[in-house]
C-alpha positions as CSV (number, residue, x, y, z in Angstrom):
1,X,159.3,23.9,89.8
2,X,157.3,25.3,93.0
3,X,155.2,22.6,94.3
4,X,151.9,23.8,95.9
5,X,150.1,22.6,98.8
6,X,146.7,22.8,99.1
7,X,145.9,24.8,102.3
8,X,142.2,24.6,104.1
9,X,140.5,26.4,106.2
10,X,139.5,26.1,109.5
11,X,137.0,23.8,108.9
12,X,139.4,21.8,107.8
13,X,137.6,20.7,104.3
14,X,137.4,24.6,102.4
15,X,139.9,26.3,100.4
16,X,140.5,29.8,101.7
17,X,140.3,32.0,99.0
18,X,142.5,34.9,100.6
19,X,145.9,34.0,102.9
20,X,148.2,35.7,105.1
21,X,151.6,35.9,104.2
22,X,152.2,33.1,106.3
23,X,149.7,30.6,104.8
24,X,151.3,31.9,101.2
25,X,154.4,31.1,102.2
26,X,153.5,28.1,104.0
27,X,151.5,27.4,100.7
28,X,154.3,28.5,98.2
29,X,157.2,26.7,100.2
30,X,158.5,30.5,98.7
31,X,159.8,32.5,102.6
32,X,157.5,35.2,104.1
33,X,160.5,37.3,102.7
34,X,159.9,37.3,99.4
35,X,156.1,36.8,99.8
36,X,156.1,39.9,100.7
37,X,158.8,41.6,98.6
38,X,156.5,40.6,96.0
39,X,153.6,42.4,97.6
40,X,155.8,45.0,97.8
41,X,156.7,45.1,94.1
42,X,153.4,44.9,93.2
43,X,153.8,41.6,91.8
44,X,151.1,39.9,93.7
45,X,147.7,41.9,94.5
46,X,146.9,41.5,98.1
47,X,144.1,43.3,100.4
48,X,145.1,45.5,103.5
49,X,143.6,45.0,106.6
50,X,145.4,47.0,109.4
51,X,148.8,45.6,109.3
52,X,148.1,42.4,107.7
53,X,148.2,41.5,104.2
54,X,145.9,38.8,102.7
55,X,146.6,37.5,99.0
56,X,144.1,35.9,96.8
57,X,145.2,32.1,96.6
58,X,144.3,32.2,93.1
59,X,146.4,35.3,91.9
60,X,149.5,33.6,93.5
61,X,148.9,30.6,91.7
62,X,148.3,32.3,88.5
63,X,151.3,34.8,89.4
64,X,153.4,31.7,90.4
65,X,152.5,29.8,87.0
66,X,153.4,32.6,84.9
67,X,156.5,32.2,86.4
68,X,157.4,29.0,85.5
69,X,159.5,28.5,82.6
């Protein structure tokens, strides 16, 4: 079972809705690796901006739980 932590925002009190693939995988305890072989594999929607990669917290999760067997 993948135990999630919940990350916050610079404000320090705030969810981020979208992280980088270091937050996810800091988030995940999953490695930046695989975050993003499963950005790669179209497994996990993400935004492009430039040459970073933000991933809706919520998709993981849901990607994550569907996972879970």
């Amino acid at each position: 079972m993948i135990k999630i932590k919940s990350p916050k925002n610079n404000s320090g009190n705030k969810k981020k809705l979208y992280l980088s693939v270091k937050e996810a995988a800091e988030y995940t305890g999953i490695s930046e690796y695989y975050i993003r072989k499963y950005i790669k594999d179209g497994k996990i929607p993400y935004v492009e901006t430039g040459v970073k990669f933000l991933i809706n917290r919520i998709a993981l999760k849901d990607y994550l739980k569907g996972q879970e067997k």
